[in-house]
N, C-alpha and C positions, 0 to 999 in steps of 0.2 A: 301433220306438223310435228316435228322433232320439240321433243323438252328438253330443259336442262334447268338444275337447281345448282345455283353457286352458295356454297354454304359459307358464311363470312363471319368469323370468328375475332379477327382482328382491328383492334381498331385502325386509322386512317394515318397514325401518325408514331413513329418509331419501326413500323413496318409496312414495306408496301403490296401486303396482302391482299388488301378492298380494292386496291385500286386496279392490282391483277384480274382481281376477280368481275369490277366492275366493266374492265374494259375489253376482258370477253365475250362475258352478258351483252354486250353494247354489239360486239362481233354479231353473236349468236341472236339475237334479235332481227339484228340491218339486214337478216338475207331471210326473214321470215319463218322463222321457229319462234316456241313459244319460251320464254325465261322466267326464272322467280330467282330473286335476290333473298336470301335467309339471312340475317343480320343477327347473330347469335351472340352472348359473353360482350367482350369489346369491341366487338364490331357493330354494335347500336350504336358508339359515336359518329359515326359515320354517316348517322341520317339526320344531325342535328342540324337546325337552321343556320347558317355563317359559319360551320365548324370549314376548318380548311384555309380561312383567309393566308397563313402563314405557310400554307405549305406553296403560295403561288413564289413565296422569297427564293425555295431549293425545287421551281422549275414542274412541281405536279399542280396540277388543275384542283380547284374546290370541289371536294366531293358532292355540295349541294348540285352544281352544275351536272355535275356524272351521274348524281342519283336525278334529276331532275327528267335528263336524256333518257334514259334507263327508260323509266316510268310513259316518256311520250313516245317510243318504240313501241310500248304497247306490254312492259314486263312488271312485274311485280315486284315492289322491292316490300319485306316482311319483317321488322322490327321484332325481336321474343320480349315480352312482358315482362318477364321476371328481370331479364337483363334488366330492361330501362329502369324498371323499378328500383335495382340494386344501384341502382346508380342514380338514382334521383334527376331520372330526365324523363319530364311529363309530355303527354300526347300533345303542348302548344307548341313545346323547342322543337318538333320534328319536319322535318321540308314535308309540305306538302304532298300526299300523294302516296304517303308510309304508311304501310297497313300496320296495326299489331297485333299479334296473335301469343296467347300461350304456347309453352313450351311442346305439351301433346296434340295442340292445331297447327304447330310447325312440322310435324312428326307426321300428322297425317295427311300435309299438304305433299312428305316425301314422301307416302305410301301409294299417294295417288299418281304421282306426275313424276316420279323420281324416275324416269327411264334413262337421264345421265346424270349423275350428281357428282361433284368438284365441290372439297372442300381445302378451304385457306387461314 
C-alpha cells in the first residue's frame, strides 16, 4: 500500500491550501493507499468543530465534512500541539477523530511512512 503525508500548513480560510491538500488525501485514499493529514502552524484551524460554516457562502465545502471523509476513508488527520496550543484551541473544539501529536511525533510519523510527502 502506497503512503502519502499531506503537510498542511495553512489555514482553511484566506487560502485554499487545506482544501487542496484535503481533497487529494480524499483522492489518494478512495483508490486504497494509505494517507496521514499533518495539520501544522495554521492549518490546525482546520480541524476545529463548525469552522468553515462561511466558506459554504464563496462555494467550498466545511472543512469538518472534508476532514470528517478523510478520517472514515481510513486516513489520519494529525493536529501538532504546539500549534493548537499557540492558538488556544483545546482537544474539545476539535472534530472528532483528530489525532494530536507533538511537533517531533509528527517528525517521526514522516520518517516512518513519508514515502510521498506534499507540503501546502
Amino acid at each position: 500500500m502506497a503512503k502519502l503525508i499531506m503537510d498542511v500548513g495553512h489555514a482553511p480560510f484566506g487560502h485554499e491550501n487545506a482544501y487542496a491538500g484535503f481533497f487529494v488525501t480524499m483522492g489518494w485514499v478512495s483508490i486504497g493507499n494509505q494517507g496521514f493529514v499533518l495539520l501544522r502552524g495554521e492549518g490546525v484551524h482546520a480541524a476545529r468543530k463548525g469552522q468553515g460554516d462561511t466558506m459554504m457562502e464563496i462555494g467550498l465545502p466545511q472543512t469538518e465534512k472534508l476532514v470528517n471523509d478523510i478520517i472514515g476513508e481510513g486516513a489520519r488527520v494529525i493536529a501538532e500541539k504546539e500549534a493548537l496550543r499557540a492558538r488556544n484551541i483545546t482537544p474539545e473544539m476539535l472534530i472528532q477523530g483528530v489525532e494530536i501529536m507533538s511537533s517531533s511525533e509528527l517528525d517521526a510519523v514522516v520518517l516512518e511512512h513519508g514515502e510521498r510527502v506534499l507540503t501546502l
